[in-house]
C-alpha positions as YAML, in Angstrom:
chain: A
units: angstrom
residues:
- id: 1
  name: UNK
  ca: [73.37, 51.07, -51.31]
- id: 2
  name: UNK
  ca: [71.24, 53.89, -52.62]
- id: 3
  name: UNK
  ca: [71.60, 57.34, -51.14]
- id: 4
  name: UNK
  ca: [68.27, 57.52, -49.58]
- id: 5
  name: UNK
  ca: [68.97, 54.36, -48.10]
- id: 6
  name: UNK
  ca: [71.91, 55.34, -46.56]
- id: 7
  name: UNK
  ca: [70.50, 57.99, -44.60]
- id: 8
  name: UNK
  ca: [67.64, 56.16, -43.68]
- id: 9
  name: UNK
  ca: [66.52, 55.42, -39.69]
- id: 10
  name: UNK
  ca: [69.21, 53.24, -38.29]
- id: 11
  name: UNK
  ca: [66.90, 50.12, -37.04]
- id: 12
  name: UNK
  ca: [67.76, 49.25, -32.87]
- id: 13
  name: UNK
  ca: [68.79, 46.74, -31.22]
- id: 14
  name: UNK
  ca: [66.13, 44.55, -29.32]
- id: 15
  name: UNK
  ca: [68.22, 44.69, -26.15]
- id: 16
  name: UNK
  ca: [68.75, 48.56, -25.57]
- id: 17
  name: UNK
  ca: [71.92, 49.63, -24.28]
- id: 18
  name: UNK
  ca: [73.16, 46.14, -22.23]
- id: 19
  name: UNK
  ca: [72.66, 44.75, -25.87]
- id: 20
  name: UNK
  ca: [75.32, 46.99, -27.73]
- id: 21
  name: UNK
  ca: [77.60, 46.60, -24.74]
- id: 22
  name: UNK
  ca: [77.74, 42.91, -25.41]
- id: 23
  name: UNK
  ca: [78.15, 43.68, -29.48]
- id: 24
  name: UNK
  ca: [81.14, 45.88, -28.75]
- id: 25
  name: UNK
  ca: [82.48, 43.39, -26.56]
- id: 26
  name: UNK
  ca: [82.09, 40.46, -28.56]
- id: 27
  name: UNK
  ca: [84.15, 42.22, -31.34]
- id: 28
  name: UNK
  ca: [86.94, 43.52, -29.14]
- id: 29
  name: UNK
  ca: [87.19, 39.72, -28.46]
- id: 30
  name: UNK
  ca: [87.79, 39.38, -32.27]
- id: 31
  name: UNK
  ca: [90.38, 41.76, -33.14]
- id: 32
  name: UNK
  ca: [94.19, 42.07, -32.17]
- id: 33
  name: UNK
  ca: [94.70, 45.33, -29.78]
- id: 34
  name: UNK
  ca: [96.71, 47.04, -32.03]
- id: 35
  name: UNK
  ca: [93.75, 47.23, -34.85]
- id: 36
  name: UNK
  ca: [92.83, 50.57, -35.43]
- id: 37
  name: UNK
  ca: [89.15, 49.86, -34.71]
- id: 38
  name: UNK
  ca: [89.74, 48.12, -32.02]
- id: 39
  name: UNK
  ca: [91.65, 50.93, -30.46]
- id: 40
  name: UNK
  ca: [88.39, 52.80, -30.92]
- id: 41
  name: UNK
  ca: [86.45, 49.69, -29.42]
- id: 42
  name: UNK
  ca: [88.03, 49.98, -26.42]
- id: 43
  name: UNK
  ca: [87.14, 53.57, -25.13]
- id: 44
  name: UNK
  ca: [84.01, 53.46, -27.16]
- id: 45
  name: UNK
  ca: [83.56, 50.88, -24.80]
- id: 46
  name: UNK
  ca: [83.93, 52.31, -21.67]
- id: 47
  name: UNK
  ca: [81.63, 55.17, -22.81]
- id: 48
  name: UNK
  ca: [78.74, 53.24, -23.31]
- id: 49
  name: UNK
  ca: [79.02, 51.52, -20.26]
- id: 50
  name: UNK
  ca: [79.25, 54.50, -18.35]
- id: 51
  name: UNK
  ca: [75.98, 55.29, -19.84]
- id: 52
  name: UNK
  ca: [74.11, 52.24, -18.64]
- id: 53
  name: UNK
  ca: [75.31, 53.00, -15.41]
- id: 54
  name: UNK
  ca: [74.17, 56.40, -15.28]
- id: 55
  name: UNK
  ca: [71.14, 54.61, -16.90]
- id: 56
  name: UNK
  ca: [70.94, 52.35, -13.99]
- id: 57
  name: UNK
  ca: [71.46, 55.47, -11.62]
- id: 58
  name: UNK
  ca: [68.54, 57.14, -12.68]
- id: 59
  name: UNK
  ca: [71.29, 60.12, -13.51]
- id: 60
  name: UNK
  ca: [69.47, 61.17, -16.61]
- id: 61
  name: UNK
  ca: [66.00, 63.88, -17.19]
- id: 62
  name: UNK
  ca: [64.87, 61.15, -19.16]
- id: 63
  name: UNK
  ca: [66.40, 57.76, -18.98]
- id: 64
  name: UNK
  ca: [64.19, 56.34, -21.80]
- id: 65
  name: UNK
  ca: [64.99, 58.87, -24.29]
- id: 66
  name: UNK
  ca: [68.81, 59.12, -22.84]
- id: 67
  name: UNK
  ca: [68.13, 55.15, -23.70]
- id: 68
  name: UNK
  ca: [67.46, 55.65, -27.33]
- id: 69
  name: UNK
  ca: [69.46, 58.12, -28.07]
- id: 70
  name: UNK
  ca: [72.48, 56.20, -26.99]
- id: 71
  name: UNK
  ca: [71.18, 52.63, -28.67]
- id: 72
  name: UNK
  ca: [70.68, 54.43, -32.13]
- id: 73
  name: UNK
  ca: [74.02, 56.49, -31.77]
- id: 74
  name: UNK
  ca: [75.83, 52.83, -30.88]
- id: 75
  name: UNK
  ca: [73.94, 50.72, -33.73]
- id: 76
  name: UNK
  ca: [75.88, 53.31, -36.44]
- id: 77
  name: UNK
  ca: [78.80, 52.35, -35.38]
- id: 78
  name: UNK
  ca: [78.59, 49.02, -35.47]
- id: 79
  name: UNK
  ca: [76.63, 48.77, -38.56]
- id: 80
  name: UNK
  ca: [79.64, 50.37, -39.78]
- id: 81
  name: UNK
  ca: [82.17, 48.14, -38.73]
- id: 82
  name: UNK
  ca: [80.18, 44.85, -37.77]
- id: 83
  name: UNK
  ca: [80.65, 41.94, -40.60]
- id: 84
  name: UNK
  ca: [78.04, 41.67, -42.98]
- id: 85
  name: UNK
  ca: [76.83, 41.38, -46.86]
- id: 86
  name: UNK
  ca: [80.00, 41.86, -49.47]
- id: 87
  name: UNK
  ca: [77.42, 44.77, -51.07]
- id: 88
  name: UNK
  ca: [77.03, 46.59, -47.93]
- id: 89
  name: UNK
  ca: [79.28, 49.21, -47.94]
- id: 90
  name: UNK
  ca: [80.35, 51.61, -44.63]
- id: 91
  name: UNK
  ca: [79.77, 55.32, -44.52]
- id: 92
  name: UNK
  ca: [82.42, 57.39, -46.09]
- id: 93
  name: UNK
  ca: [83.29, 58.21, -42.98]
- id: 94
  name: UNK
  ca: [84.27, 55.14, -41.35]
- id: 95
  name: UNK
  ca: [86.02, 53.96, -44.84]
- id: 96
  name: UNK
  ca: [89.91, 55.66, -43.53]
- id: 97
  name: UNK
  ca: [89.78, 54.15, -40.25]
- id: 98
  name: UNK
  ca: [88.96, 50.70, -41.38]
- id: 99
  name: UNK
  ca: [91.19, 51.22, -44.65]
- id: 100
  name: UNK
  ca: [93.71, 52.38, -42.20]
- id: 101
  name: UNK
  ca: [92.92, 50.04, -39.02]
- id: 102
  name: UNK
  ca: [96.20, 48.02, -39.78]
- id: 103
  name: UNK
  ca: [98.90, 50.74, -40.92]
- id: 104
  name: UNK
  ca: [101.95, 50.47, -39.08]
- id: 105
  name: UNK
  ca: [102.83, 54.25, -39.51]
- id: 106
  name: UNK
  ca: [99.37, 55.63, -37.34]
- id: 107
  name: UNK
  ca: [99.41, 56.37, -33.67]
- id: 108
  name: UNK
  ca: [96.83, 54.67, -31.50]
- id: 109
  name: UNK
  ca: [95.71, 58.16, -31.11]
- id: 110
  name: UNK
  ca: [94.84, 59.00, -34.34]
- id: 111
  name: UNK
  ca: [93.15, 55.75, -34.45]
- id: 112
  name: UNK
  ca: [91.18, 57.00, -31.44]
- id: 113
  name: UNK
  ca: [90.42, 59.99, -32.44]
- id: 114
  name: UNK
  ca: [89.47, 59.21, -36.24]
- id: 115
  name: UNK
  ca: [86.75, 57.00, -34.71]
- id: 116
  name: UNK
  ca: [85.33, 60.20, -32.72]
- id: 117
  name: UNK
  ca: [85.65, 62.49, -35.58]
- id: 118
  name: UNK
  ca: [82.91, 59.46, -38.03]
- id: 119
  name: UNK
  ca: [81.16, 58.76, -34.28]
- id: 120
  name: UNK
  ca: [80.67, 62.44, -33.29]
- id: 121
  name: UNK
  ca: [80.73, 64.46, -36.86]
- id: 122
  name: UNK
  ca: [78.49, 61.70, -38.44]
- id: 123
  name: UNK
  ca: [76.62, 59.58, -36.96]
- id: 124
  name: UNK
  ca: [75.66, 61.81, -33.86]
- id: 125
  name: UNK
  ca: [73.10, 63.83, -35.94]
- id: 126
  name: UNK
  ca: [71.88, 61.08, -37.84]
- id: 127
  name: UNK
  ca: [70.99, 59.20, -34.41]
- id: 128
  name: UNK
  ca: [69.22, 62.02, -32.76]
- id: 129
  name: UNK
  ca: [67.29, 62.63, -35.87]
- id: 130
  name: UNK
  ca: [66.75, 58.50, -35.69]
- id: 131
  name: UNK
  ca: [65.69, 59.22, -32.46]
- id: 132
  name: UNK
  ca: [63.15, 61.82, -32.75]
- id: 133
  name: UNK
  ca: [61.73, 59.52, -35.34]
- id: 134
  name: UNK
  ca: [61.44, 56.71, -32.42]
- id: 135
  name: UNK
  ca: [59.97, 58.98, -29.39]
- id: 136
  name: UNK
  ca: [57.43, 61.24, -32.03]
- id: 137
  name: UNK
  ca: [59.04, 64.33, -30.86]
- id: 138
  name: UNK
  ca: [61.33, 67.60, -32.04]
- id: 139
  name: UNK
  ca: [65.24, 67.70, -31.54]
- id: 140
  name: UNK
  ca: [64.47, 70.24, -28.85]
- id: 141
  name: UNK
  ca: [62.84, 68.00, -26.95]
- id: 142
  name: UNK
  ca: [65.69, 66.36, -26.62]
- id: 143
  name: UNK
  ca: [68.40, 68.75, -25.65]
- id: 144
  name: UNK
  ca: [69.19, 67.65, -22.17]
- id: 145
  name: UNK
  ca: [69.32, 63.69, -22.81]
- id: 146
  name: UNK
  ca: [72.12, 65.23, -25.77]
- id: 147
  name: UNK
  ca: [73.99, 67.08, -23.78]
- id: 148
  name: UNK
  ca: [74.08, 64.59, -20.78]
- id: 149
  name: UNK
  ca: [75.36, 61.94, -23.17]
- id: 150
  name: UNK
  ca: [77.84, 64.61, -24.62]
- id: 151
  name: UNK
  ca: [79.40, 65.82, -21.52]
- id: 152
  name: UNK
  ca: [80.35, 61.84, -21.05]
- id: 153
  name: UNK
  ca: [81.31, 62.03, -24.68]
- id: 154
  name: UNK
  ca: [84.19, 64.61, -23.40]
- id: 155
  name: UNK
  ca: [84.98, 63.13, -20.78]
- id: 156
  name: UNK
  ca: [85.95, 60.11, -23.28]
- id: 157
  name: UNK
  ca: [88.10, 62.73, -25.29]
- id: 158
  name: UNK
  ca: [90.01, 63.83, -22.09]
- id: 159
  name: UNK
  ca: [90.73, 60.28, -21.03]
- id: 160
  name: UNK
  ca: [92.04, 59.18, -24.73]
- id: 161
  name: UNK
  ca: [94.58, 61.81, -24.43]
- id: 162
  name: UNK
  ca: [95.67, 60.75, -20.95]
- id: 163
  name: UNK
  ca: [95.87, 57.05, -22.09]
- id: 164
  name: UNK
  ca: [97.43, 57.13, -25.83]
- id: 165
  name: UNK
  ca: [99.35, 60.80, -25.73]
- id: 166
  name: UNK
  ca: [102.77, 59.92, -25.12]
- id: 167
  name: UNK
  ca: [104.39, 61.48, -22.51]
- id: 168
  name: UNK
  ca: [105.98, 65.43, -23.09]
- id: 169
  name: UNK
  ca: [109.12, 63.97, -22.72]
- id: 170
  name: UNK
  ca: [108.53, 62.06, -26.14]
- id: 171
  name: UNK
  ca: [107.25, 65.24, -27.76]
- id: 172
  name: UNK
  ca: [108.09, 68.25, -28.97]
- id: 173
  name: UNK
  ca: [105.59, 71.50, -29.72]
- id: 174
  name: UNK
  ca: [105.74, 70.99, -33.53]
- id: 175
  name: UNK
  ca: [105.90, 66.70, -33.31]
- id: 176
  name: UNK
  ca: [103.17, 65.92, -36.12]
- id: 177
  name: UNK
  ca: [101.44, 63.90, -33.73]
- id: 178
  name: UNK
  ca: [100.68, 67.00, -30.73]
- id: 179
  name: UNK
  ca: [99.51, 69.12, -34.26]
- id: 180
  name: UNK
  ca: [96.96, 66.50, -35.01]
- id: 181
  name: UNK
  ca: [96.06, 65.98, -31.53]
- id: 182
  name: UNK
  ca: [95.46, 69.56, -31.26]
- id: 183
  name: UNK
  ca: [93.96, 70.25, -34.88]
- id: 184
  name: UNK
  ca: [90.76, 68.86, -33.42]
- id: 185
  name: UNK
  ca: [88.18, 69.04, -30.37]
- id: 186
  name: UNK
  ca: [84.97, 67.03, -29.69]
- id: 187
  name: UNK
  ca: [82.97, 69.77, -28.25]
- id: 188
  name: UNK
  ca: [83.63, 71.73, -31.64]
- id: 189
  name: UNK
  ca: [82.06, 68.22, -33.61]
- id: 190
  name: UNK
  ca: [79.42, 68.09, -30.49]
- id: 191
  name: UNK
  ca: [78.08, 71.62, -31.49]
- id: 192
  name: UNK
  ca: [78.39, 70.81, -35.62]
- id: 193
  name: UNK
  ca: [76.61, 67.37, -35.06]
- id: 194
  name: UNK
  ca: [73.28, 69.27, -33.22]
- id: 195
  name: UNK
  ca: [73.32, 71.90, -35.25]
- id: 196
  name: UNK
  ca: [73.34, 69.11, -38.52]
- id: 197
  name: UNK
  ca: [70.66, 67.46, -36.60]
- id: 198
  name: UNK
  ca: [68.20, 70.35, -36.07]
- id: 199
  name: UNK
  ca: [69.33, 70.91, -40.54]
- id: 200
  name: UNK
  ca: [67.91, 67.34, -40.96]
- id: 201
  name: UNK
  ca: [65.03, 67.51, -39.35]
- id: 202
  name: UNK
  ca: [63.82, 70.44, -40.76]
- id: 203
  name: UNK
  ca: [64.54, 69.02, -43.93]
- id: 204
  name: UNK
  ca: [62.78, 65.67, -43.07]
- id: 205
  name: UNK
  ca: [59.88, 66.17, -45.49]
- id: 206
  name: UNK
  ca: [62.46, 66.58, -48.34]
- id: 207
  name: UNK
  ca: [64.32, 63.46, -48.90]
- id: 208
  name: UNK
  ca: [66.17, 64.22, -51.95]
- id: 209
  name: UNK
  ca: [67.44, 67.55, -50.51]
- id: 210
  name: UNK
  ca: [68.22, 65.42, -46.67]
- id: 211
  name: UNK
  ca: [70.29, 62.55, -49.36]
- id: 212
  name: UNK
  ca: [72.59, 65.19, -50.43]
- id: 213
  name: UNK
  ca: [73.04, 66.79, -47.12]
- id: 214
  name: UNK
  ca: [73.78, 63.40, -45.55]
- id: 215
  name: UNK
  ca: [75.89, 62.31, -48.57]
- id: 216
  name: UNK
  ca: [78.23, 65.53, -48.29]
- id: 217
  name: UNK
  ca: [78.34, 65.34, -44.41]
- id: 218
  name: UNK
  ca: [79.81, 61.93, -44.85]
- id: 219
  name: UNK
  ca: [82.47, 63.16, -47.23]
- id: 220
  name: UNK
  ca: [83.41, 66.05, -45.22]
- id: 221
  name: UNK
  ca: [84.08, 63.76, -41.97]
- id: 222
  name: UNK
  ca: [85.63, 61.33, -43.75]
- id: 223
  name: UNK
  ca: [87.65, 63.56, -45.86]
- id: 224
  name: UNK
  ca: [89.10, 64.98, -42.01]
- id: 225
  name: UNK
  ca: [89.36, 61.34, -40.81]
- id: 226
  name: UNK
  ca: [91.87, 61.16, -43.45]
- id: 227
  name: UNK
  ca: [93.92, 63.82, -42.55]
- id: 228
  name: UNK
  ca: [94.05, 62.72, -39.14]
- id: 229
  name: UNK
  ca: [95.17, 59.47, -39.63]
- id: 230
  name: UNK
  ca: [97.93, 60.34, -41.89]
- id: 231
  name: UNK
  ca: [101.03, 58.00, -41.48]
- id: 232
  name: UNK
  ca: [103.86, 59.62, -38.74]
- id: 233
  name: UNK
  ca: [107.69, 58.83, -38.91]
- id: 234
  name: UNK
  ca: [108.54, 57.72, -36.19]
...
């Protein structure tokens, strides 16, 4: 796939956010629950359908850009990690998880959260930029329908930690696993990924300059999604 390509606007879904609820559900279905991706899936999942009920709620300054923003941010992710052509290959950033998915050595945790790191230090920018694309307007214009979706976004970190930290009984302060819990944070990625947003958009008119930005972003999370699915004795 050529660079420019890459980076290009992720196409939606014909059946907004109900749509990419069935998707993600439909390949749950398919994997074992101890897949690394799936492990992702599942509170993925649970995000998304929090958002169509907020959706459905009205809860939202503007559900049809709230709408988009979430269908775009969804369809990277499962372009990603959805089945398709032998020459299609996924983001950089999605490559350690799904080279990884398997690996008896990783934590459901890291599994988790090296699914948040590609979602939230990747393809979060790259959808709101999508999405500006969609509505004709400026990143700025949509500020609240990001933040509304991000505040659920933590609310998915805090609840991964509940589900898939083992208890403090099992761990000790320096256990690898707490340090690589703790070596990350979503809000940290949720400020990066607007800030890389706002970058991309200014840069919109440039493509060769908005390739290379893109390319290196991808490295960068992917290069992290490494470290935190490195293989824990157990």
């Amino acid at each position: 796939m050529a660079p420019l390509e890459r980076f290009a606007e992720c196409r939606a879904p014909a059946h907004g956010v109900d749509g990419v609820v069935a998707r993600m559900r439909a390949l749950g279905d398919g994997w074992p629950p101890r897949d690394g991706v799936a492990v992702f899936n599942r509170v993925y999942l649970s995000v998304t359908e929090e958002v169509a009920r907020q959706l459905g709620a009205d809860a939202f300054p503007d559900g049809r850009s709230a709408a988009t923003l979430d269908v775009r941010f969804a369809e990277r992710y499962l372009r990603a990690v959805e089945p398709g052509p032998e020459s299609r290959r996924a983001p950089a950033c999605w490559r350690p998880l799904l080279q990884y998915r398997r690996h008896p050595g990783v934590h459901p945790l890291q599994f988790a959260l090296a699914g948040i790191n590609a979602h939230i230090g990747h393809d979060l920018a790259l959808a709101l930029v999508d999405s500006c694309h969609a509505l004709g307007c400026e990143p700025a214009e949509l500020e609240d329908e990001f933040d509304a979706v991000g505040d659920i976004l933590v609310s998915l970190e805090e609840r991964i930690r509940e589900e898939l930290m083992p208890g403090p009984d099992l761990l000790q302060i320096g256990d690898p696993l707490t340090h690589l819990a703790g070596s990350w944070s979503l809000e940290r990625a949720r400020d990066g990924a607007w800030a890389t947003a706002r970058a991309l958009w200014a840069l919109r008119h440039l493509p060769g300059v908005t390739a290379e930005f893109g390319e290196r972003l991808d490295g960068a999370v992917g290069l992290v999604g490494r470290v935190l699915l490195t293989p824990l004795p157990d």
